[in-house]
N, C-alpha and C positions, 0 to 999 in steps of 0.2 A: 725477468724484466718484460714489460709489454714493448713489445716490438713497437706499435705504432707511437706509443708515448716518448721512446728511444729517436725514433727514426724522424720523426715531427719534428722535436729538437731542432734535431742536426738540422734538417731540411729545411727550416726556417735559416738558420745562420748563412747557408751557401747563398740560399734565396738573396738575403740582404747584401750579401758579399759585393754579388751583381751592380747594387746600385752604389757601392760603396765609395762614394767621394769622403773621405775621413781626414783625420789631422793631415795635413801636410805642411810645406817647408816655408809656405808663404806666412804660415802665424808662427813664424819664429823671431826672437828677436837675435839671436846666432846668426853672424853675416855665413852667410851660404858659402859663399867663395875660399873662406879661409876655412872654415870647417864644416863641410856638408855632412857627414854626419852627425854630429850635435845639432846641426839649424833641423837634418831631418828630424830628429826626437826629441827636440826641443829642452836637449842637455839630459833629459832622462829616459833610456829603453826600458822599458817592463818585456818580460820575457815570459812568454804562456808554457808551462810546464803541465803535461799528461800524468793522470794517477795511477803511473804502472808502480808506483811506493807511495810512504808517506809521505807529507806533506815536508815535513821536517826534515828527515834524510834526504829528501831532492834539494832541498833548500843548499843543505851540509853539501851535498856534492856538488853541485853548480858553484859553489860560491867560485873558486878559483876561477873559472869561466866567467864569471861575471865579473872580478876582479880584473882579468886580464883582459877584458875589452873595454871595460872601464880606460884603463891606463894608457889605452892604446890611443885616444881621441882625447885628445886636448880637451873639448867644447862638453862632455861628455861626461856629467857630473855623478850620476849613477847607473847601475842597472839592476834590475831587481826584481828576483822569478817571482812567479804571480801562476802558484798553484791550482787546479779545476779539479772540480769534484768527478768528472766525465770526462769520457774522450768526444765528444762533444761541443764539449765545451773550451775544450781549448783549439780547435778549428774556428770557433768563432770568435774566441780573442783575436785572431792572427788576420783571419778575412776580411771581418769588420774592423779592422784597425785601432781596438781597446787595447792589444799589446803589438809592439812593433816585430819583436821577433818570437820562434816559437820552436820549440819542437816537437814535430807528428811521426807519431807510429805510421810504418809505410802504409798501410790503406787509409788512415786518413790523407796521407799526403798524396795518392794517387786521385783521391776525389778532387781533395781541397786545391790539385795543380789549375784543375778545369775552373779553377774562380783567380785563376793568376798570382795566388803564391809565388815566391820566387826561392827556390831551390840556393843553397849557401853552402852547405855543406854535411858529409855526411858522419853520425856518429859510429867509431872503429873501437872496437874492444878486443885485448890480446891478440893484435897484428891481422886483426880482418874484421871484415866488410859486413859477416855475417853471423848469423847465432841460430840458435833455435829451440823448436818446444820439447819440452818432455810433458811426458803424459807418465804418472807415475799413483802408486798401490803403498798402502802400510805392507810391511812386508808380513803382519799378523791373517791380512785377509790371504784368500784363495785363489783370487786373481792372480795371472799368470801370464798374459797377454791382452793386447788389444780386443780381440774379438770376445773374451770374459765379462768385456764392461756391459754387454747387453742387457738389461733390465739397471744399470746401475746409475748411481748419481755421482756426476763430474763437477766438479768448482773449475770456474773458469773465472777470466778478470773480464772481462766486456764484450759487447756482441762485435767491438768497431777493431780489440785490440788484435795485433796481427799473431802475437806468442800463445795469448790468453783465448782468445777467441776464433778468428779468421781461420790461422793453422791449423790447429787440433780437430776443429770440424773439421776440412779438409781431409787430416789424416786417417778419422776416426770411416768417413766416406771410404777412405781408400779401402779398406779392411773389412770391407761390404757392410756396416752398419750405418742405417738410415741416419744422418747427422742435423735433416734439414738445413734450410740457410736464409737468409735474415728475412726473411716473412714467416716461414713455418719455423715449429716447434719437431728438433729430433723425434723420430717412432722408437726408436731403439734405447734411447737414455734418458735421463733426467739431466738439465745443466742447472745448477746452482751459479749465478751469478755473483762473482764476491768480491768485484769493485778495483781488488789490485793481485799483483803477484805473491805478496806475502802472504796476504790475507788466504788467497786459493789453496796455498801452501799451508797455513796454519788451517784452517779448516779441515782440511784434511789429517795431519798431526793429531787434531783431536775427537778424530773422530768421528767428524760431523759429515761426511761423504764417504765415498769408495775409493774414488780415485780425484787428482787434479793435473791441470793441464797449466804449467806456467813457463816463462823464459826460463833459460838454462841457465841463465846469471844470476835465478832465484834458488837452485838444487841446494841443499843444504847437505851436509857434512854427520850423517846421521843414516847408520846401517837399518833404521828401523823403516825409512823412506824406500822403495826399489822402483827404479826406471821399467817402465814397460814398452816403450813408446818413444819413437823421435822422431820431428817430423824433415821434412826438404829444408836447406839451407833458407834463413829468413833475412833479407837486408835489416839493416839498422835502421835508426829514426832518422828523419831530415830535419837540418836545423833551417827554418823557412822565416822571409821578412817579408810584411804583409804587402798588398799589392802594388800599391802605389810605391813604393818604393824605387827612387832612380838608379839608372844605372852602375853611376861611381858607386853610390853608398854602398849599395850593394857589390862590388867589385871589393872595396876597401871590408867592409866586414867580413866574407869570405878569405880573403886573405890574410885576415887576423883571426880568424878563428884555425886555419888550417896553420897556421901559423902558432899553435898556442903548446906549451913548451908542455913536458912533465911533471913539472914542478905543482903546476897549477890543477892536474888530472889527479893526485896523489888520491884523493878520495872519495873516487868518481869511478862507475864502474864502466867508464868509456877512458878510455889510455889515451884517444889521440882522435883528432877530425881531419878527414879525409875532404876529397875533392868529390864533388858532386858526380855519378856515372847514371843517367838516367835506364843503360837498358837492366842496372841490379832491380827496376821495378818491374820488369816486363810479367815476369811468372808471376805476381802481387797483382799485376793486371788480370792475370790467366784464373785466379781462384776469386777474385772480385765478381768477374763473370759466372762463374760456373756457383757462387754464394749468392748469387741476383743482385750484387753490390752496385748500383750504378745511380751517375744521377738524376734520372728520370725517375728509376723506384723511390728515390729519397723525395723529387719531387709530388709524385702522387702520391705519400703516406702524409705531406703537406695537406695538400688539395683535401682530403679524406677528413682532416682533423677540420679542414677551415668549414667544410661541410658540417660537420659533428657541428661546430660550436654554433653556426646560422641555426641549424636546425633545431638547439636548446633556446635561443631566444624566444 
């Protein structure tokens, strides 16, 4: 993926974010009073959903979730995930206020907090807080460890995802191979960008790489797959509502989402939503920096392009 075409993206949406006076509660015809959130979303929440699956499967697992905050508000007639092709893209659903709520992979949410997101709650899977990556070999290659990957090609899912992309550099650094970080291109590897966590996974299955690097909530059930690699515990996604968002709403959704039963998780690879703990982001802060992740860099790969394009006129 070009770095600059990746990071442009993004770096426009935060940009916008900034100035983002968006839907609010005044163009509603929902009396505020008796139901603040319906008058905020004006009876409908669209919810930005990240391409760490497909499109369909997120659909399938969220539903219950989106059911049960449906049910939860009177005024509050639907709610309805609204897929992105890019992690990218669904920060700028949430910032600029095209979807009222979202959820972001932790480095997206640690950028996108600096544009006033509003932290809701966080997603838990099998009784914690946290997950992480495997970095994993057919078990037919010769690979054997981390430090074998040298000259090799990795699938990862995107430069921004923290399982797919963030960690695994990271790890792959630790283990003294040159990983690069989101300007340069790794010395030591090839990364295959492949969009989501199955995909890295299947690509790898048949063939088309060395090794990949996905969530552990993607390992599959298959002797012919072997872990080589795991990285530091990873927080979970944050489920964010965009900025404008008042107080109450925000108080009442959070408590209805931490509030959401089992019944409604059955098919969702998150069990249960937690309460927001900001310092599970601190170490996501700590490899943001040491990846060049900040947003100042996002800002000048902006600047760079709006150059680029003056200069084609």
């Amino acid at each position: 993926m070009n770095r600059r075409t990746y990071l442009s993206a993004f770096a426009g949406t935060v940009a916008a974010g900034a100035a983002g006076c968006l839907d609010d509660i005044a163009g509603s015809d929902i009396d505020e009073g008796d139901h603040p959130v319906g008058a905020w979303a004006d009876g409908h929440i669209e919810f930005g959903l990240p391409p760490f699956q497909d499109a369909e499967d997120l659909r399938d697992q969220y539903a219950g979730t989106f059911e049960w905050i449906e049910d939860g508000f009177e005024a509050v007639d639907t709610v309805e995930g609204v897929p992105t092709t890019d992690y990218s893209g669904v920060v700028e659903s949430v910032v600029n206020g095209h979807t009222e709520l979202a959820n972001l992979s932790p480095f997206i949410f640690v950028l996108a907090q600096e544009d006033d997101v509003h932290p809701l709650a966080i997603n838990w899977s099998h009784g914690s807080d946290s997950y992480h990556t495997y970095i994993a070999t057919r078990s037919d290659t010769e690979i054997e460890s981390i430090e074998d990957l040298e000259g090799k090609t990795i699938a990862m899912v995107d430069p921004m995802s923290a399982s797919g992309g963030m960690f695994p550099r990271y790890r792959l650094s630790q283990a003294g191979l040159h990983a690069g970080d989101i300007e340069t291109e790794p010395d030591d590897f090839d990364i295959d960008w492949a969009g989501s966590h199955d995909a890295a996974l299947r690509v790898l299955e048949e063939g088309h790489v060395d090794a990949a690097a996905y969530g552990d909530f993607q390992h599959p059930d298959d002797d012919e797959i072997s872990k080589i690699a795991e990285s530091d515990p990873i927080p979970f996604d944050v489920i964010v509502a965009k900025p404008d968002t008042p107080e109450d709403v925000r108080d009442r959704l959070a408590t209805r989402l931490i509030e959401t039963p089992e019944t409604a998780l059955e098919d969702h690879r998150v069990d249960e939503y937690g309460e927001f703990d900001p310092e599970l982001y601190d170490h996501v802060r700590d490899i943001a920096d040491q990846m060049g992740l900040d947003i100042e860099t996002l800002d000048d790969a902006e600047a760079e392009d709006e150059e680029d394009d003056t200069s084609d006129e």
